[in-house]
C-alpha positions in Angstrom: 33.7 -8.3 -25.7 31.5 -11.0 -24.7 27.8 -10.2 -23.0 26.3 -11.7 -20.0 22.6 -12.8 -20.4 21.2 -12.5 -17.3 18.3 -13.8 -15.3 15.3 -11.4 -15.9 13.1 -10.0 -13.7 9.7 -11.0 -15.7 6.7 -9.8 -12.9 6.5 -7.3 -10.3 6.9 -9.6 -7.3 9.2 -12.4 -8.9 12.7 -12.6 -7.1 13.7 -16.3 -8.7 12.5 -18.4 -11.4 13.6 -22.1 -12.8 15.0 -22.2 -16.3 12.6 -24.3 -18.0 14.2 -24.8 -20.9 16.8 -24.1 -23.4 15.8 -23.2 -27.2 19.9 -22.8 -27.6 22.8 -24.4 -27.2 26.5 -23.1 -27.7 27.5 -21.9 -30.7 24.4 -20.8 -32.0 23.8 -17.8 -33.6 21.0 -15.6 -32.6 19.5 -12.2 -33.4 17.6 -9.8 -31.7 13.9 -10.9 -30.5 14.9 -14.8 -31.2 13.5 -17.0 -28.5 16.5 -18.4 -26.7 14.8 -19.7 -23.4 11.7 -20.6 -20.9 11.2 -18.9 -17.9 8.9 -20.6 -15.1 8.2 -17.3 -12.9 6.1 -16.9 -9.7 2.9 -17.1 -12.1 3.4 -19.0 -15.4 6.0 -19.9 -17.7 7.2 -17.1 -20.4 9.3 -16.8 -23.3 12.5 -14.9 -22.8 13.9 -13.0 -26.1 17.6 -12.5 -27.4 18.5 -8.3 -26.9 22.0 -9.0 -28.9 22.9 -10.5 -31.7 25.7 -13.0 -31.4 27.0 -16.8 -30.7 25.9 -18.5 -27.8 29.1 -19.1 -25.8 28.3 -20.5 -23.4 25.3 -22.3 -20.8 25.8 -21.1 -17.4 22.8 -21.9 -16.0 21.4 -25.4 -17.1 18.0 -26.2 -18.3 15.9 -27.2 -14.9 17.9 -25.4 -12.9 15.5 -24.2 -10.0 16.0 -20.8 -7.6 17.9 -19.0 -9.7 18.0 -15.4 -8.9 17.4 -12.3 -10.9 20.0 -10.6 -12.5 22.3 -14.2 -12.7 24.2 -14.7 -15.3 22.6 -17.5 -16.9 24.4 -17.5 -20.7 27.2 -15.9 -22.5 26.8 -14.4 -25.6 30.1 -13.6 -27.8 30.1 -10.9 -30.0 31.6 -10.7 -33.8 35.6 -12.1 -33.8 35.0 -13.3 -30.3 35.8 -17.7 -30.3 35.4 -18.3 -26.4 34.6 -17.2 -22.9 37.8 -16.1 -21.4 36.6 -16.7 -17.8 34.0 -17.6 -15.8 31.3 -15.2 -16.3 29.9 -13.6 -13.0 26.7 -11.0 -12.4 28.1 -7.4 -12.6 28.6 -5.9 -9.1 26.9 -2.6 -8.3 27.7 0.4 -9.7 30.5 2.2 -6.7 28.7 5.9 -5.5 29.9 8.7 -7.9 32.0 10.0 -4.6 34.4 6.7 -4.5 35.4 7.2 -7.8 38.7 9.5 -7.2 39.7 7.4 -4.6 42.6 6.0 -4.6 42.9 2.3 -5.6 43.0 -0.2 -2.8 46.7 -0.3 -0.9 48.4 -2.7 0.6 47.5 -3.1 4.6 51.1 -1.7 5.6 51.1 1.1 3.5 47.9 1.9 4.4 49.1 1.8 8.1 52.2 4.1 7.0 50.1 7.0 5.6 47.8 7.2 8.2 49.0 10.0 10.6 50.3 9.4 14.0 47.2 10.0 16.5 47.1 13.2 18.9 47.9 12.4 22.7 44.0 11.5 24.0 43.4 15.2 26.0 41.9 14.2 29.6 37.9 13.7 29.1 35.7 14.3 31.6 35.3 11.3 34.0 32.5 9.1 33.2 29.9 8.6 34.5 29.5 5.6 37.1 28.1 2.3 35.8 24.7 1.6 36.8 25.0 -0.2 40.4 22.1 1.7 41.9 24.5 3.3 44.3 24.5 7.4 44.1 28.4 9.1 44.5 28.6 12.2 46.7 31.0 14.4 45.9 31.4 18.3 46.1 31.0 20.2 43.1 35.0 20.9 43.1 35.8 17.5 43.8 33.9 16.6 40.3 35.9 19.7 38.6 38.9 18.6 39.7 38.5 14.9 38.8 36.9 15.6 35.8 40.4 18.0 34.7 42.7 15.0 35.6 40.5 12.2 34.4 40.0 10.7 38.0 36.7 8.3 37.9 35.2 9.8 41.3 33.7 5.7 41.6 37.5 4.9 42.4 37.7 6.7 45.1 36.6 6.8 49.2 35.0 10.1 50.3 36.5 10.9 54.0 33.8 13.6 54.0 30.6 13.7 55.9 28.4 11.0 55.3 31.6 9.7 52.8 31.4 12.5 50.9 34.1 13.0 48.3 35.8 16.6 48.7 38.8 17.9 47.3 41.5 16.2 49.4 40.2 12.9 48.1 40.9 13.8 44.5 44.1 15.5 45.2 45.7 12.4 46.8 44.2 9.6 43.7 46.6 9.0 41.0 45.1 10.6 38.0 42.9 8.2 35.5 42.5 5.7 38.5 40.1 3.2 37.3 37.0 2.4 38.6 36.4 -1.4 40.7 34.4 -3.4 38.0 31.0 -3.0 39.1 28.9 -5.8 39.9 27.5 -7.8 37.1 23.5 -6.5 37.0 20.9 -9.4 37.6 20.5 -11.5 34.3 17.2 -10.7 33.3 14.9 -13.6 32.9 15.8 -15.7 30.4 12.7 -16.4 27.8 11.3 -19.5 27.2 12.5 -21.1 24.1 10.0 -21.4 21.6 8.4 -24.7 21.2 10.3 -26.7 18.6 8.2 -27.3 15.2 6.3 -31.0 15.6 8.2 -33.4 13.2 6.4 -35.1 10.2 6.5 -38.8 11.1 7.5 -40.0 7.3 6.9 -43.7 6.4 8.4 -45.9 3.6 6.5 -44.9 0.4 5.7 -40.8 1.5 7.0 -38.6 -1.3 9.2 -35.3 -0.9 7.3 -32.8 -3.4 9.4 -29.9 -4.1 7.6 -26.6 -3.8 7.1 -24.8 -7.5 7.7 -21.2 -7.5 3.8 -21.0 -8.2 2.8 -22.6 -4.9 5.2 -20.8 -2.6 4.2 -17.0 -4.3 0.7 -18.2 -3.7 1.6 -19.8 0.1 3.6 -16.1 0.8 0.9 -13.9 -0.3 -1.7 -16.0 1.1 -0.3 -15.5 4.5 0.5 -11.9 4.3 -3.2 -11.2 3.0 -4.3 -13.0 6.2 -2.2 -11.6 8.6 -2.4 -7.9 7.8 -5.9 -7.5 5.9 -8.9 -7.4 8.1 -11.7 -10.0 6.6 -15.1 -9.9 7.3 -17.5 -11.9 5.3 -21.0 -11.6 3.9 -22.5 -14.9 2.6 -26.4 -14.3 0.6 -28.5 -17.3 -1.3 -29.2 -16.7 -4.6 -32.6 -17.7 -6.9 -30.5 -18.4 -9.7 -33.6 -20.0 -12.4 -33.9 -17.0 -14.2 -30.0 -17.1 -14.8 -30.6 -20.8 -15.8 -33.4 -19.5 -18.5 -31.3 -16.9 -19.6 -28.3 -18.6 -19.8 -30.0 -21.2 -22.1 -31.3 -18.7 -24.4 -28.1 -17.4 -24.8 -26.8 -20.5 -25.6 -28.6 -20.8 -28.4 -27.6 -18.0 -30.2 -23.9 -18.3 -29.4 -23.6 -21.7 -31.2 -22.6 -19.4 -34.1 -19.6 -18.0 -32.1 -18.7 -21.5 -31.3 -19.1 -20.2 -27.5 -20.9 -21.8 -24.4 -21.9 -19.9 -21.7 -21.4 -20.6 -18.5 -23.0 -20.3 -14.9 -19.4 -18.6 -14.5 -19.5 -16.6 -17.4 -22.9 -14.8 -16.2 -21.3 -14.1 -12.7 -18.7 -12.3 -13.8 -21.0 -10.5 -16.4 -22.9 -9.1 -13.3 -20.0 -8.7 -10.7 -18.8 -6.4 -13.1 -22.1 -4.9 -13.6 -22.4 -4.3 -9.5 -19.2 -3.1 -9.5 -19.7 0.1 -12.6 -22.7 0.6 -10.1 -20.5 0.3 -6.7 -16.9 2.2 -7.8 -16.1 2.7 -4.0 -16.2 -1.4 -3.7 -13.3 -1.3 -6.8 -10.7 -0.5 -4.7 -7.5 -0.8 -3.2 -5.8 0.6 0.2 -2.4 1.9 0.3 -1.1 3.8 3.4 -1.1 6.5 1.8 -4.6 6.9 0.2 -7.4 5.0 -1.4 -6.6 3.9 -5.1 -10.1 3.4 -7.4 -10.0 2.2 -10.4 -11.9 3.1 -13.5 -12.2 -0.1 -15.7 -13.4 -2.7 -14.0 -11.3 -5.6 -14.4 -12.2 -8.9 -13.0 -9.2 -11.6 -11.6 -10.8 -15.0 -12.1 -9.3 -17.9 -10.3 -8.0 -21.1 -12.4 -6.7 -24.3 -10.4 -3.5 -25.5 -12.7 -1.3 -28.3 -11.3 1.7 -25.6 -10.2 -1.1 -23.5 -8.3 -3.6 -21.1 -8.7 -3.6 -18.6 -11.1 -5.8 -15.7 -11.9 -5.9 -14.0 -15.4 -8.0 -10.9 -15.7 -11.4 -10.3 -17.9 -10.7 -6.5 -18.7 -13.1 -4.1 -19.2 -15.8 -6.8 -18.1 -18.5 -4.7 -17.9 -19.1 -3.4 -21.5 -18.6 -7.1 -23.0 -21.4 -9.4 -23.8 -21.7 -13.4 -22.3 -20.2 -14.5 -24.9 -17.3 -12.5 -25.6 -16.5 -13.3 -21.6 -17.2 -16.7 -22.6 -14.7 -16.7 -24.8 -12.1 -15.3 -23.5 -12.1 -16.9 -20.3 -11.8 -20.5 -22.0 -8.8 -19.1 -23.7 -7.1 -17.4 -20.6 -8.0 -20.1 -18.2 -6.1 -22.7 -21.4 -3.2 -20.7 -21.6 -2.8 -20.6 -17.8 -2.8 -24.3 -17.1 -0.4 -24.4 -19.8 1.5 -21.9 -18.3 1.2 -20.0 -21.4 -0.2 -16.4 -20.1 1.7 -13.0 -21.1 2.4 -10.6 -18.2 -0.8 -8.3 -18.5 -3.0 -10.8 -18.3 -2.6 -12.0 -15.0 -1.2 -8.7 -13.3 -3.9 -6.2 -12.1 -7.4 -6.7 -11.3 -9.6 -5.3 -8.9 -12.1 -8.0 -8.4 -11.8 -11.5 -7.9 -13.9 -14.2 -8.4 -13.4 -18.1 -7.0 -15.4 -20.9 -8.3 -16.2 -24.0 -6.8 -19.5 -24.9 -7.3 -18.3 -27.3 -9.9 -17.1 -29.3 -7.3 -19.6 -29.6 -5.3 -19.5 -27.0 -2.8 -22.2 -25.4 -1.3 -20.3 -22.7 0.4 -16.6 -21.3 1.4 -15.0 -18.3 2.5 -12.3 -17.3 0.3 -8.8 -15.1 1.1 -8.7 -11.5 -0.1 -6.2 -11.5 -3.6 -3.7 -8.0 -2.4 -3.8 -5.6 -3.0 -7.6 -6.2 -4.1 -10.7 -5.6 -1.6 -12.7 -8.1 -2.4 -13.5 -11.6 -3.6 -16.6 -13.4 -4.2 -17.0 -16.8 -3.3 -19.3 -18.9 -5.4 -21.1 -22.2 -4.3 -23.3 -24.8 -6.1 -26.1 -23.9 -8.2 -29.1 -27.0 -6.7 -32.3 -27.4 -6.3 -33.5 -26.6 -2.4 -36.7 -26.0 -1.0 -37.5 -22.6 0.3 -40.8 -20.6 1.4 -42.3 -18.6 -0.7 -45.5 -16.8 -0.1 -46.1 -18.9 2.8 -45.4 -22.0 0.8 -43.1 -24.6 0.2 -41.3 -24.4 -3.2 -38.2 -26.1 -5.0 -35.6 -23.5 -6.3 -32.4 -23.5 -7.6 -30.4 -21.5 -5.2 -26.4 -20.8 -5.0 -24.8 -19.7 -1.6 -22.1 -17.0 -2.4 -19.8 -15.6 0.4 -17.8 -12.4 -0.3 -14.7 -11.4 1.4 -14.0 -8.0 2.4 -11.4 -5.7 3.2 -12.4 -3.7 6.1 -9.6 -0.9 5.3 -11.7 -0.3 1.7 -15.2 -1.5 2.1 -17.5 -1.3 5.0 -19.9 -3.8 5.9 -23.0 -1.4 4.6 -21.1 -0.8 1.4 -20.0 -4.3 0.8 -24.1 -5.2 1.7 -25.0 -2.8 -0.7 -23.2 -4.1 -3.4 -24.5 -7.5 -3.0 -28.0 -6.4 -3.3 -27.5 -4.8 -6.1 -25.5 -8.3 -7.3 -29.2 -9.9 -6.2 -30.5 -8.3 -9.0 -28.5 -8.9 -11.8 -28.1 -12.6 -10.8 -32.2 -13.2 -10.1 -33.1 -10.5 -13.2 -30.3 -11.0 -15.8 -32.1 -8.9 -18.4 -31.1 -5.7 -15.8 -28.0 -6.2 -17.4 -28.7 -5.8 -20.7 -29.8 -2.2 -19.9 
């Protein structure tokens, strides 16, 4: 019996993917853990791997095919003596409750109709109660016994007691189940203003229509929800970063022989990580149900690709030297804009870190990464003149800005932890201790 390959589900938080590409075609032959397809997923693009072995039957799904939901059927795999697809192939439905399974198998409408049993005579129900016209019935209590025994609505009738009440000739002398006069329609309720209509984009000859990748709209969903439901505040501190400079030199000159090159980056996240062994309460997350803290401190760092951002994860930060962060960060941050990144190294992480002091910026405020508590924002590293001593004196100073999750961190805490960040960026060798 032939087997449907279907669409897998390759990250926590991916619904659809696009079928990059095809390493099969039908009538190949694959075996188990053979590479038979690309998948572009919310994050980066990964290698799918054969389960069965078999012949490729057939393509259902073909290569560039975008918004293709999990669990389609995307190929057709025929097993041994199998030489085609006998029909179309289609995603299995759910599996039926365990409770349907002795029932009966589905009838025809009539006969359906003919086993059901003939329904009882309706027994008189107790009249209902009047529809909402803002006008009270009187009756006497046996005139609402009686009514409600033959199914009289008392709303039918005319009281020719005092004051109109109804008494019990009134009921007596009503036909039994006399309907009620349709009450008058209630006063429509102010209709709501429609809501503004969206303003149009003017297009011109020579705009282009960029499709969204699944990249940018994971990244434009959760970059919403973080700012609609997490409450921000920021903290933004200055820097004296020309002890970082000196040290980052010196350490330059002893990795040559790993091949590495140290970056301004490199050292952040070497003391981030530091700040945060110090600061476990700021490594973090909120759920509604209780606080999650994490024990290894693994730092998210942010990497511009041209499908998005991406951020793969320096784990265990703290206990690795410059170098060895160095290193792999070139790797991760390659194999991202490649699209190239495995699953666990871009899922997770409690910390993250955005860069863009290489562009020139001297400062920003970045968006909290969910469920994470906290990002730093990183400026420019220039020369500015600041007072010292009661003098004027040229430093190199970088503006850093980190967001906050009020829910995990308050503003003490979170002010805290960038003082004790102060001093592993302005006195580098406190990390080495």
């Amino acid at each position: 019996m032939s087997i449907n390959i279907l669409m897998p589900a390759l990250s926590p938080t991916m619904t659809e993917g696009k079928l990059a590409k095809w390493h099969v075609k039908p009538g190949d032959s694959v075996t188990s853990g053979q590479v038979i397809c690309e998948i572009e997923t919310d994050k980066a693009t990964m290698e799918v791997e054969a389960v069965d072995e078999g012949k490729i039957g057939k393509i259902v799904v073909p290569e560039g095919a975008e918004g293709v939901k999990v669990n389609d059927v995307i190929a057709v795999l025929l097993e041994e003596g199998e030489t085609e697809v006998k029909e179309t192939p289609a995603a299995a439905p759910p599996a039926a409750p365990k409770a349907a399974a002795s029932a009966p198998k589905e009838k025809a409408p009539a006969q359906t109709a003919e086993a059901a049993p003939a329904p009882k005579a309706a027994a008189p129900q107790p009249a209902a109660a009047p529809a909402a016209t803002g006008k009270r019935i009187f009756a006497s209590p046996l005139a609402k016994r009686i009514a409600a025994e033959k199914g009289i609505d008392l709303a039918s009738l005319k009281g020719s007691g005092p004051n109109g009440r109804i008494v019990k000739a009134d009921v007596d002398s009503a036909k039994p189940g006399a309907a009620a006069p349709a009450p008058a329609a209630a006063p429509k309720a102010p209709a709501k203003a429609p809501p503004a209509p969206a303003q149009p984009i003017v297009t011109a000859p020579g705009d282009q229509r960029i499709p969204h990748t699944a990249v940018r709209k994971v990244i434009a969903r959760r970059m919403l929800e973080s700012k609609q439901t997490v409450p921000h505040f920021y903290l933004t501190v200055e820097f004296e970063i020309d002890a970082l400079l000196a040290a980052r030199a010196a350490i330059n000159e002893v990795a040559r022989k790993k091949d590495a090159r140290v970056s301004v980056n490199d050292m952040v996240i070497k003391a981030c990580a530091k700040a945060l062994r110090d600061h476990p309460e700021c490594n973090a997350s909120w759920t509604e149900d209780e606080m999650i803290q994490y024990g290894a401190v693994d730092i998210s760092v942010a990497v511009a690709t041209d499908r998005g951002l991406i951020t793969p994860i320096i784990r265990n930060a703290d206990m690795k030297g410059a170098a060895q962060i160095s290193l792999e960060m070139k790797d991760l941050a390659s194999r991202a804009k490649a699209g190239k990144l495995k699953l666990e190294e871009f899922q997770g992480g409690g910390f993250t870190i955005s860069n863009l002091g290489m562009f020139g910026v001297k400062e920003f405020a970045a968006i909290i990464n969910p469920p994470q508590a906290m990002i730093l924002a990183v400026g420019v590293g220039e020369e500015r003149v600041v007072a010292r001593k009661g003098e004027m004196v040229i430093r190199n100073m970088m503006s850093c800005t980190l967001a906050v999750d009020h829910r995990v961190v308050d503003g003490a805490m979170g002010a805290q932890f960038l003082q004790t960040l102060r001093t592993y960026i302005e006195h580098p060798a406190a990390m080495l201790v």
